[in-house]
C-alpha positions as CSV (number, residue, x, y, z in Angstrom):
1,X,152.8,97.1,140.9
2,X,149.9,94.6,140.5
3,X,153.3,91.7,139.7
4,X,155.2,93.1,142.3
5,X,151.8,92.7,145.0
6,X,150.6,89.5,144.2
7,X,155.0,88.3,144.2
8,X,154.8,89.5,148.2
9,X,151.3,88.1,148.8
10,X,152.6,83.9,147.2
11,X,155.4,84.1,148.8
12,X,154.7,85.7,152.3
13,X,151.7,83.8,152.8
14,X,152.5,81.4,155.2
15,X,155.1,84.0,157.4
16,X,152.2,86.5,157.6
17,X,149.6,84.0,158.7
18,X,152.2,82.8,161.5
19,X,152.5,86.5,163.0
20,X,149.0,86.1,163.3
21,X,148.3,83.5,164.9
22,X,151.1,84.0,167.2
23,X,149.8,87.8,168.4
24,X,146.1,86.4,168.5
25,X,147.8,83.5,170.7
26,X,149.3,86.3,172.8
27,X,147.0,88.6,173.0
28,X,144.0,86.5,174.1
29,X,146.1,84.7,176.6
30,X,146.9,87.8,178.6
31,X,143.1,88.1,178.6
32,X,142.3,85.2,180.3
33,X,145.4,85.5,182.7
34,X,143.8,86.7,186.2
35,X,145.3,89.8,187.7
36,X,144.8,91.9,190.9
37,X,144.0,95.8,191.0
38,X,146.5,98.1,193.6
39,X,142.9,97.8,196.0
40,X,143.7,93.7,196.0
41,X,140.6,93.2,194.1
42,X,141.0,90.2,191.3
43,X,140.4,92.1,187.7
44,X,141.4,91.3,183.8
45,X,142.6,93.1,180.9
46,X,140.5,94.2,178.3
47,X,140.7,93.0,174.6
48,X,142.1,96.2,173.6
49,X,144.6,96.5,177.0
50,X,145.9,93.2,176.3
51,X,146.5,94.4,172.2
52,X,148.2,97.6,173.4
53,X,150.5,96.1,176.0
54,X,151.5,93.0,173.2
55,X,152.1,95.8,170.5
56,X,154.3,98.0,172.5
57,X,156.3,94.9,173.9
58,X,156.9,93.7,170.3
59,X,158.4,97.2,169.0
60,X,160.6,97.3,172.6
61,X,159.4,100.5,173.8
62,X,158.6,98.8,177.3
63,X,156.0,101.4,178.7
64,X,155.9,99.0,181.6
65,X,152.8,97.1,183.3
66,X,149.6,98.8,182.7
67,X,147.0,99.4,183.7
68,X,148.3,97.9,186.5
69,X,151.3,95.7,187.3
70,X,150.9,92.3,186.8
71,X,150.4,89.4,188.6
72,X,152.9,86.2,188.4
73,X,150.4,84.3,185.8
74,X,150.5,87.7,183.9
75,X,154.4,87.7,183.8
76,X,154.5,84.3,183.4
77,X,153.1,84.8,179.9
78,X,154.1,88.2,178.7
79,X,157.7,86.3,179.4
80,X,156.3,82.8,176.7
81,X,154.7,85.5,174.4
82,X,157.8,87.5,173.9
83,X,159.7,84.3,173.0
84,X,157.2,83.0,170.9
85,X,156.6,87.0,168.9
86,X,160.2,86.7,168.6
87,X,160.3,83.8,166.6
88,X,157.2,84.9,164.3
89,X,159.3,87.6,163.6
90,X,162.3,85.5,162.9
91,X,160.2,83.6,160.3
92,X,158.8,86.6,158.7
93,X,162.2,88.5,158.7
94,X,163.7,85.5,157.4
95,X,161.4,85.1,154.7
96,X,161.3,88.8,153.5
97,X,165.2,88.7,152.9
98,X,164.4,85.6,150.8
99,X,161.8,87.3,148.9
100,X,164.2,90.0,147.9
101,X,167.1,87.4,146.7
102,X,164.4,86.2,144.7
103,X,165.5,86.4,140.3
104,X,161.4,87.0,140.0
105,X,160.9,89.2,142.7
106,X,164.1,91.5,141.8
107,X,162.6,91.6,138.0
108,X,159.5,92.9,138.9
109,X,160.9,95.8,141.0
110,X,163.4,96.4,138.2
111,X,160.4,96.5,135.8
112,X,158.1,98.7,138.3
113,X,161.1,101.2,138.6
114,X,161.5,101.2,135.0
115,X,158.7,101.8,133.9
116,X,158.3,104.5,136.4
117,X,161.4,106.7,135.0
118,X,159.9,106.1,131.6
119,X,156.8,107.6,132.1
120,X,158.1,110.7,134.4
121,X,160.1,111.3,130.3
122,X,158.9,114.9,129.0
123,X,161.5,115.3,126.4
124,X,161.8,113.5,123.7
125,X,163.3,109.7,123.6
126,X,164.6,107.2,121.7
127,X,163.9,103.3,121.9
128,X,167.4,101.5,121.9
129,X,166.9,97.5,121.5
130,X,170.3,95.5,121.6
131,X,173.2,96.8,123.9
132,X,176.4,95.3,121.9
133,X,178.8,97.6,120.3
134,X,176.6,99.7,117.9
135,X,174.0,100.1,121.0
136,X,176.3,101.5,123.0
137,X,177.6,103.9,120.9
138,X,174.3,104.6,119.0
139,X,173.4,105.7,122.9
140,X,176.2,108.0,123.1
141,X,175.6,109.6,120.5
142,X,172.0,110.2,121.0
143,X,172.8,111.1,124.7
144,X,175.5,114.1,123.4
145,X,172.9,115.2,120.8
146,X,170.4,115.9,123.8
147,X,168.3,113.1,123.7
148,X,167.2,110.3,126.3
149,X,167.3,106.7,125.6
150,X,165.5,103.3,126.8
151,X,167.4,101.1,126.2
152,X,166.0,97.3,126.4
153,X,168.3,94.3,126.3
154,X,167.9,90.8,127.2
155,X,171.3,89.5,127.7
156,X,172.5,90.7,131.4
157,X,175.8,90.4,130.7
158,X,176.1,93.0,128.0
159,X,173.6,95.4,129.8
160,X,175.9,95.5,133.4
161,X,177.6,97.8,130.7
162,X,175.2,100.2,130.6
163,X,175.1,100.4,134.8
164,X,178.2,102.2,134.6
165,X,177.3,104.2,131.8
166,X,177.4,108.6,132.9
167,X,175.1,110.3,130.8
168,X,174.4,113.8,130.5
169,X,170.6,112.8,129.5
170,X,168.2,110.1,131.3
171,X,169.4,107.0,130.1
172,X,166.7,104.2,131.5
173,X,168.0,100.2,131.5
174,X,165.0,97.2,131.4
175,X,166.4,93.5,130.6
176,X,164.3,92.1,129.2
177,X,163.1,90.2,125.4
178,X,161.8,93.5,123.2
179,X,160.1,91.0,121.1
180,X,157.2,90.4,124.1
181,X,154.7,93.2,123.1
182,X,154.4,94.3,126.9
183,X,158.3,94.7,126.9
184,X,157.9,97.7,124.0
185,X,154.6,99.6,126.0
186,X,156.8,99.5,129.0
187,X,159.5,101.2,127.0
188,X,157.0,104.0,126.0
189,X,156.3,102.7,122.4
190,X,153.2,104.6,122.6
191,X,154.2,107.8,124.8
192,X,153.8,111.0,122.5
193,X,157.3,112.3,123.6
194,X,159.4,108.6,122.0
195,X,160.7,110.3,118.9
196,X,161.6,106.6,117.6
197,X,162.7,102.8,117.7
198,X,166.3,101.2,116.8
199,X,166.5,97.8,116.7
200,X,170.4,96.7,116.8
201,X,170.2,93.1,118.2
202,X,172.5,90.3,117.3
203,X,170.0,88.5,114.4
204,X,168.1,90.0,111.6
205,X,165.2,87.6,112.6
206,X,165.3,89.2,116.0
207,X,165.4,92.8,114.5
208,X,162.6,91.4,112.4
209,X,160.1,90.4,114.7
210,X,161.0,93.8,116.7
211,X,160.4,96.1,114.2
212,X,157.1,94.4,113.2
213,X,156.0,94.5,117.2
214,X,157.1,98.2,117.0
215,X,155.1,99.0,113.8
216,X,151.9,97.0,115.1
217,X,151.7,99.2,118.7
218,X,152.6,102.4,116.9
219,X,151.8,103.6,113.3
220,X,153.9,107.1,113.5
221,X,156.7,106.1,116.0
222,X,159.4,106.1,113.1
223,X,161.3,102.4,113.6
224,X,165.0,101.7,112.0
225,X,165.9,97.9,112.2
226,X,169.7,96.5,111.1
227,X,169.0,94.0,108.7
228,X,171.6,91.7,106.7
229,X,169.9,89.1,104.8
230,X,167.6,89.8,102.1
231,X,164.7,87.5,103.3
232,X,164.4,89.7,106.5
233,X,164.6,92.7,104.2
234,X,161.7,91.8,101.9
235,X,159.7,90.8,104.7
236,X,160.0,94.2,106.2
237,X,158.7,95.6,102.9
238,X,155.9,94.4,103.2
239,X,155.2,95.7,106.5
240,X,155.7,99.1,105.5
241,X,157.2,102.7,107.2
242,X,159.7,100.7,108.8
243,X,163.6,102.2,107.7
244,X,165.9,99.0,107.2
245,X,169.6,99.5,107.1
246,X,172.1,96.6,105.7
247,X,175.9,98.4,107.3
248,X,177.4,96.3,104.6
249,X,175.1,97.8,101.4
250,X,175.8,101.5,103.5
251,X,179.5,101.3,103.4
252,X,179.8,99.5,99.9
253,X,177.7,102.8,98.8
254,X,180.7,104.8,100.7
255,X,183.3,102.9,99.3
256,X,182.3,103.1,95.6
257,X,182.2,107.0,96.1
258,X,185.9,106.6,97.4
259,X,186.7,105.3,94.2
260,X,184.4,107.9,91.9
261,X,183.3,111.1,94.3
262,X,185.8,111.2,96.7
263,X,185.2,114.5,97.6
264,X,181.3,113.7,98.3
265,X,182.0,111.1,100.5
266,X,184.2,113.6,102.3
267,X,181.2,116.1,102.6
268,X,179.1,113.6,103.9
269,X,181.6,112.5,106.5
270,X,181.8,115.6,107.5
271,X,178.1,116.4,107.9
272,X,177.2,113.4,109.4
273,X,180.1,113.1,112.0
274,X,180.3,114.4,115.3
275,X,179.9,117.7,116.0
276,X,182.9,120.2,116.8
277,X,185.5,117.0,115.9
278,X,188.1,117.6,113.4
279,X,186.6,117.1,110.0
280,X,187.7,113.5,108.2
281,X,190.8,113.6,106.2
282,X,189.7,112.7,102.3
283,X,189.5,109.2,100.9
284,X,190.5,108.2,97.4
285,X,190.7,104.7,96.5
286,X,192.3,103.8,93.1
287,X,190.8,102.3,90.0
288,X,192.0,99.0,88.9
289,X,192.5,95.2,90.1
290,X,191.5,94.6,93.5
291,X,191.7,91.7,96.1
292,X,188.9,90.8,98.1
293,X,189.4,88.5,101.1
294,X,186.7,86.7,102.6
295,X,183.7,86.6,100.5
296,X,181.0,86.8,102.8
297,X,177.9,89.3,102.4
298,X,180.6,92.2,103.5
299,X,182.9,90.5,100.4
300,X,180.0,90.7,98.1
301,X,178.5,94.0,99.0
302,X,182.0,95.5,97.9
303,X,182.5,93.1,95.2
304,X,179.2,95.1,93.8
305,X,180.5,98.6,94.4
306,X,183.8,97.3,92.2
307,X,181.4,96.1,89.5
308,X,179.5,98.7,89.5
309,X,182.6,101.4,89.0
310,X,184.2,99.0,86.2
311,X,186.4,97.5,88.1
312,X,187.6,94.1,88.3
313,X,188.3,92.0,91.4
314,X,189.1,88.3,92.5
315,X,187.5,87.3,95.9
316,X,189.6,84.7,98.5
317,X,187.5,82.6,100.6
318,X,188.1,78.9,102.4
319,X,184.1,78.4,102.4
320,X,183.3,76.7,98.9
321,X,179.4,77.8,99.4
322,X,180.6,81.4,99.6
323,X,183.7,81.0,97.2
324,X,181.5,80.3,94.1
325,X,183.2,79.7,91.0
326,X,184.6,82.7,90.3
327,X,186.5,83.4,93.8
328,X,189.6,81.2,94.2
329,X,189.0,78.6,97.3
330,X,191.8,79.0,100.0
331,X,193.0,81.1,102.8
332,X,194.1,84.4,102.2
333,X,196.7,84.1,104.6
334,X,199.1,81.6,102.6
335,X,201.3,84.2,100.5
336,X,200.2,81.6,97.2
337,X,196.8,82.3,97.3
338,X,197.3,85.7,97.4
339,X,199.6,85.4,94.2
340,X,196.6,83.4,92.4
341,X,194.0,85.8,93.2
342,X,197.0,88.4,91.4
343,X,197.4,90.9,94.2
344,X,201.2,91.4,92.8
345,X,199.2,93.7,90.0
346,X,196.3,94.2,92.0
347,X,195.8,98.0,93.5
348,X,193.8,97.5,96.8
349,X,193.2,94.9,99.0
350,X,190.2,94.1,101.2
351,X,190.6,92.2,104.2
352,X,186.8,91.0,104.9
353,X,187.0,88.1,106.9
354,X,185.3,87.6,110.5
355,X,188.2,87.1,112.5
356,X,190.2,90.7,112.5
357,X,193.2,88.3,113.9
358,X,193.2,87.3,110.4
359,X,192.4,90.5,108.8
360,X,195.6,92.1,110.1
361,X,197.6,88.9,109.3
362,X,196.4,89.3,105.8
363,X,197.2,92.8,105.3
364,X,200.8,91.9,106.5
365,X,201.1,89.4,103.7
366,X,199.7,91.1,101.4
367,X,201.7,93.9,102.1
368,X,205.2,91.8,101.5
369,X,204.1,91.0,97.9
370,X,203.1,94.5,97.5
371,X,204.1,97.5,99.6
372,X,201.8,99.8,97.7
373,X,198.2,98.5,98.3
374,X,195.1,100.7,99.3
375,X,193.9,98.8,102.2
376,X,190.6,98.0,103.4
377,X,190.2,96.6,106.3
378,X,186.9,94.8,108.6
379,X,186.6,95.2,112.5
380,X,184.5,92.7,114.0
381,X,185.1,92.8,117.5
382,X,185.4,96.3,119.9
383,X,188.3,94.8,121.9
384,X,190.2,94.1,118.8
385,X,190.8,97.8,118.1
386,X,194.3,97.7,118.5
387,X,194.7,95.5,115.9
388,X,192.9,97.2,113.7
389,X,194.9,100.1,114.1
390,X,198.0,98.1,113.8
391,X,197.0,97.6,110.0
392,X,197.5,101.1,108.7
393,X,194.4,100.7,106.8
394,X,193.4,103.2,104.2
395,X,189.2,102.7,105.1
396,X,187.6,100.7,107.8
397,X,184.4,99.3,108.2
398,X,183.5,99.2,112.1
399,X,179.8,98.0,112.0
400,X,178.9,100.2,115.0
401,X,180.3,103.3,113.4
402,X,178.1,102.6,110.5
403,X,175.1,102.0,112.5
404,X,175.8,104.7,115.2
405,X,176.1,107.4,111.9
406,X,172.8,106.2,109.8
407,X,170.6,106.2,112.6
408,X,171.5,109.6,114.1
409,X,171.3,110.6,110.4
410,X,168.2,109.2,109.4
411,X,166.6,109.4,112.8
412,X,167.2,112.8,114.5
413,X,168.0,115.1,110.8
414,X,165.8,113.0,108.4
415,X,166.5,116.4,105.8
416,X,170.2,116.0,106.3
417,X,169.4,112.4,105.3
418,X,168.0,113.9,102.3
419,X,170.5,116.8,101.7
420,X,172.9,113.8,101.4
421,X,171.2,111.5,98.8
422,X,170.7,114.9,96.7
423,X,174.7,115.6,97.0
424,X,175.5,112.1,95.8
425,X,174.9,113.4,92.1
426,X,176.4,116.5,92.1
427,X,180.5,116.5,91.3
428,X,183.2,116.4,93.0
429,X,183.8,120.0,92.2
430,X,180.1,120.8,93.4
431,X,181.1,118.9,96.9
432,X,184.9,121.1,97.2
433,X,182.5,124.4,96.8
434,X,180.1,123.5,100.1
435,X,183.0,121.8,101.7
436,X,184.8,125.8,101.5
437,X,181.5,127.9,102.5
438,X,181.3,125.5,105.5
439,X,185.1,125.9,106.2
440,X,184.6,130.1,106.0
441,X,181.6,130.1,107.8
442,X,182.0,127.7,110.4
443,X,185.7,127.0,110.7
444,X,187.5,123.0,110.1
445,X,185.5,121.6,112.6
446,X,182.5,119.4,112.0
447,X,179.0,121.6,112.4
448,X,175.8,121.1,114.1
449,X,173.2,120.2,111.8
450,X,168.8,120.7,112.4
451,X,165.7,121.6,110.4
452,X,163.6,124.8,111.1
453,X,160.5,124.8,110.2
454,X,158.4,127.7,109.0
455,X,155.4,126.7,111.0
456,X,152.8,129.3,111.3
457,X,151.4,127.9,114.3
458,X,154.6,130.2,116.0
459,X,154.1,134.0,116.8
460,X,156.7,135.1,114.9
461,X,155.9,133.0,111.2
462,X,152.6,133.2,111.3
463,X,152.9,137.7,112.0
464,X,155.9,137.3,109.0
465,X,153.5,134.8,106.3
466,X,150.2,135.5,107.5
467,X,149.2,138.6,109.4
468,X,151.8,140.8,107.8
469,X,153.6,139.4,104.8
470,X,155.1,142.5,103.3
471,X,158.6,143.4,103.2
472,X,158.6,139.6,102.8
473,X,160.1,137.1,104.9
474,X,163.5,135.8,103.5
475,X,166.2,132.9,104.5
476,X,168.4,136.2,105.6
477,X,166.0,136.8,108.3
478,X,167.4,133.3,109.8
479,X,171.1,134.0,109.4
480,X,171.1,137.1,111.5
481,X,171.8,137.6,114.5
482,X,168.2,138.1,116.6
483,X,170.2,141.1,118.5
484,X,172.1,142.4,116.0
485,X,170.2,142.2,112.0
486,X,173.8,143.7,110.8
487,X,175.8,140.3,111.7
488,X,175.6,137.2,110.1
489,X,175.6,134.0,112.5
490,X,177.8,131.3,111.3
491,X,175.6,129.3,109.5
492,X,175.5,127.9,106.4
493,X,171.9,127.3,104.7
494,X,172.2,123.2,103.1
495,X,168.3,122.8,101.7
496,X,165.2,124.7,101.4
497,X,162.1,122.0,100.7
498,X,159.2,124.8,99.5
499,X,156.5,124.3,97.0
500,X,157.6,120.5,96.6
501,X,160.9,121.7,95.3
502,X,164.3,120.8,96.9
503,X,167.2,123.6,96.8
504,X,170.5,122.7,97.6
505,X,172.3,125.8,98.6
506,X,169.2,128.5,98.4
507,X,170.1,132.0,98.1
508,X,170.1,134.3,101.2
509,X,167.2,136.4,99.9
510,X,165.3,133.0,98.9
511,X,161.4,134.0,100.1
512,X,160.0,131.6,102.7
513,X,156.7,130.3,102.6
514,X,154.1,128.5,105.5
515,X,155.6,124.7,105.6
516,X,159.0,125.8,104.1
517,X,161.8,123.5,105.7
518,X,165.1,124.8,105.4
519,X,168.8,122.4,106.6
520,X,171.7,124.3,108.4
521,X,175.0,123.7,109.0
522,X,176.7,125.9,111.4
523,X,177.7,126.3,115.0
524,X,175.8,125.0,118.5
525,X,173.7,127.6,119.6
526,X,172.3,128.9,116.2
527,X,169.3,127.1,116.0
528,X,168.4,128.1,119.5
529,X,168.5,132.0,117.9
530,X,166.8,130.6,114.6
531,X,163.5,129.5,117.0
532,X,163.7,132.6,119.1
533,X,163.3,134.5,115.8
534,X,160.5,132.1,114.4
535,X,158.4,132.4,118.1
536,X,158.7,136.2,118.4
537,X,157.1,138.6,116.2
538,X,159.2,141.2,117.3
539,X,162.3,139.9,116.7
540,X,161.2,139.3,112.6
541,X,159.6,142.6,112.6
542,X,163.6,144.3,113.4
543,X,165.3,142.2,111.1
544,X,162.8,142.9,108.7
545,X,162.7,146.5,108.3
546,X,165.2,147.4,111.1
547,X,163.1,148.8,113.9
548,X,161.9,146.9,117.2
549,X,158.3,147.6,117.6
550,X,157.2,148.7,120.9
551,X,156.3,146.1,123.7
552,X,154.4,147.8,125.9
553,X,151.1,149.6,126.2
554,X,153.1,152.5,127.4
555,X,155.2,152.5,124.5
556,X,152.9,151.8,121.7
557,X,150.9,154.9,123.4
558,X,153.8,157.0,123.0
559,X,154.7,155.7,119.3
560,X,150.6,156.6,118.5
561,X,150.7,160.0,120.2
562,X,153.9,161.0,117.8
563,X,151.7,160.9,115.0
564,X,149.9,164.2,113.6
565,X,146.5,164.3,114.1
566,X,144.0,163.0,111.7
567,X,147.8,161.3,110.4
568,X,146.9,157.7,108.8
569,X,149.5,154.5,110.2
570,X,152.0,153.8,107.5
């Protein structure tokens, strides 16, 4: 507000002094303007007469001449003050309407309104830096999860998207540089309620110098930065606590589980999509000679997931600095180069290049030499979706579908995030078994996933662990039905994190201890139940042992006065 004051104060200086002058001009020439009484008798208006008469003339009430009417002098310059009001105000008018088509001006009201909404946030928020295509999804996404988002973005142009943006949740907009320290307190870096920073701009040193701002102005905030160079990502290490995500490394990792665990990559697309969406269809990508077209950092991330399966591959690429020695120097698109690189024998192709023109070209050649290929194919650009789609491919890497999914993952369900790295050495016939529980409990749809907690700062725990620990509180207690202990709520129990163990799948009558964490998968609504349970003593006490303790005085003076005398409490 202090910006916003001292704007109006510069810039209206000079109008402001003008008024004035110009009703001090007015008012003390009515003063000295001689006047006559209704007796005839010569008199003149007092300082505050003449004030009174010059306000109400200036807001056009027109009271009329009082105290009493005027004489000619009087009129004569009541008539040169009105003119001479009118154009003070024409000045100051004019000049207000050019303070607010002011760029600096306009800022600093955006910025006072911002911050405003920011700090009336009770729930909690996520910080969303960069408004390109993985911003606006990643928003989306947060937004049908149930959270709010600030979003901060210095390019105007890509933020008029988010003006039209409808969102269930408070969704706040401030264009501005995150990297300016004052820029992320504005945002609510430091509010208890921000649940965490994402930093998805268009440069890793960008994202850098962001995440490093972040980490300096809060030590627990959690902070996820999209890094693609390795420089930027052994910087961060040294800062410390801040989660770095490369989307090409993250889909390489998906890819080489396409080609050994393809059912584990199908349980993890499944967890991690979005809820109540058809589950993914499953991927299997065939072992033996691949093609790899453009050999960028994309090329080589999946040129390491082929390596590291035992597979061999010959990378295309018309940069010699990228090509190396190995890759074959020329453009993918002429039908020869794609002979030379041997995609006649070759198994799968990967179309990897920057320009997804050029991707879809490629898979078309490619495709004339050899109708059966296992495509893989890059989408750079949102717009270019169609084409894209036009390819058929087999697997795509979207960069904002990457980024939307790992930061939702690693953000909002950190133990699904942990669930997931656990599954990735279990079989493929381990993955088929979850992926059918989750099918009979929930149905083919993709489930809600969230973390309880057994927190004994809650009614209901701390009476189950603390006050009155026998029968024992088990996981069963959480899959039924807080009105009903006899049904089972569709739910399926992922992880149980107690005593510094992990257990993937824990049995139903698992015991629960103070600080156990337990994963579910299951349908919207359940965890809502699971918390009731966990705040209400109650409620554990019937699906305990299968009676409702009384509530009331009334009825636990009833319940006593069943009891024989001299009869001890069981």
């Amino acid at each position: 507000m202090s910006e916003i004051l001292v704007l109006i104060l510069r810039r209206l200086r000079a109008p402001i002094i003008t008024v004035i002058a110009v009703y001090a001009i007015a008012v003390f020439g009515l003063v000295l303007m001689p006047g006559v009484d209704p007796e005839g008798r010569p008199w003149r208006m007092s300082l505050f007469d003449a004030f009174y008469v010059m306000s109400y003339t200036a807001t056009t009430i027109g009271f009329g001449e009082v105290p009493h009417p005027f004489s000619y002098a009087q009129r004569l310059w009541m008539t040169f003050s009105i003119y001479l009001t009118v154009i003070g105000w024409a000045y100051m008018l004019g000049s207000i309407f050019g303070l607010a088509r002011q760029p600096a001006f306009r800022v600093a009201v955006a910025r006072h309104r911002f911050e405003g909404r920011v700090r009336r946030l009770t729930d909690p928020f996520f910080i969303v830096c960069g408004y390109g295509q993985s911003g606006r999804r990643l928003v989306s996404a947060l937004d049908h999860i149930g959270f709010a988002t600030v979003v901060v973005e210095a390019d105007p142009d890509r933020a008029r998207a988010h003006m039209v943006l409808d969102t269930r949740q408070t969704s706040s907009l401030l264009i501005a540089d995150a990297r300016a320290p004052d820029v992320l307190e504005a945002a609510g870096i430091r509010m208890k309620n921000c649940a965490g920073l994402v930093t998805l701009t268009s440069g890793d040193a960008i994202n850098e110098a962001i995440a490093i701002g972040a980490r300096a102005l809060s030590r627990d905030v959690p902070v996820l930065a999209r890094l693609k160079s390795q420089g930027a990502l052994e910087t961060l290490d040294t800062v410390g606590d801040v989660i770095a995500v490369n989307p090409f490394e993250t889909f390489a990792v998906n890819f080489g589980m396409a080609l050994t665990q393809p059912d584990v990559l199908r349980l993890e697309d499944w967890l991690s999509g979005v809820p109540d969406e058809p589950p993914p269809r499953r991927i299997e990508a065939p072992r033996g000679h691949w093609v790899i077209a453009g050999y960028g950092r994309f090329g080589h991330s999946i040129a390491g997931a082929l390596e590291a399966a035992g597979l061999g591959c010959k990378a295309i690429d018309i940069d010699p600095a990228q090509c190396g020695e190995e890759g074959i120097l020329g453009s993918a698109l002429a039908e020869e180069v794609l002979r030379k690189a041997g995609i006649e024998e070759a198994c799968g192709l990967v179309a990897g290049t920057d320009v997804d023109a050029n991707n879809l070209a490629i898979v078309n050649n490619a495709r004339r030499l050899k109708r059966k290929l296992f495509v893989v194919i890059r989408q750079n650009q949102v717009g270019s979706r169609s084409l894209i789609e036009a390819a058929r491919a087999d697997m795509e890497f979207v960069q904002s579908v990457v980024m939307t999914n790992e930061s939702v993952q690693l953000l909002t369900t950190p133990l699904l995030n942990r669930f997931l790295m656990l599954a990735r050495r279990q079989s493929n016939a381990w993955a088929v078994g979850v992926a059918g529980r989750l099918r009979d409990a929930i149905g083919d749809l993709v489930p809600h996933t969230w973390a309880v907690t057994c927190d004994t700062a809650l009614l209901g725990a701390r009476f189950a662990l603390l006050e009155k620990p026998e029968p024992p509180l088990t996981l069963m207690q959480l899959l039924a039905d807080p009105d009903d202990r006899l049904r089972r709520m569709k739910v399926v129990p992922l992880l149980l994190l107690t005593k510094g163990r992990d257990l993937l799948l824990p049995e139903e009558h698992a015991p629960l201890h103070p600080g156990d964490r337990i994963l579910f998968a299951g349908e919207q609504g359940v965890e809502g139940l699971q918390r009731r349970t966990l705040t209400d003593d109650g409620v554990i006490e019937y699906l305990r042992t299968g009676h409702e303790p009384p509530r009331t005085w009334l009825g636990r003076l009833l319940v006593g006065g069943g009891r024989a005398p001299g009869a001890k409490a069981s």
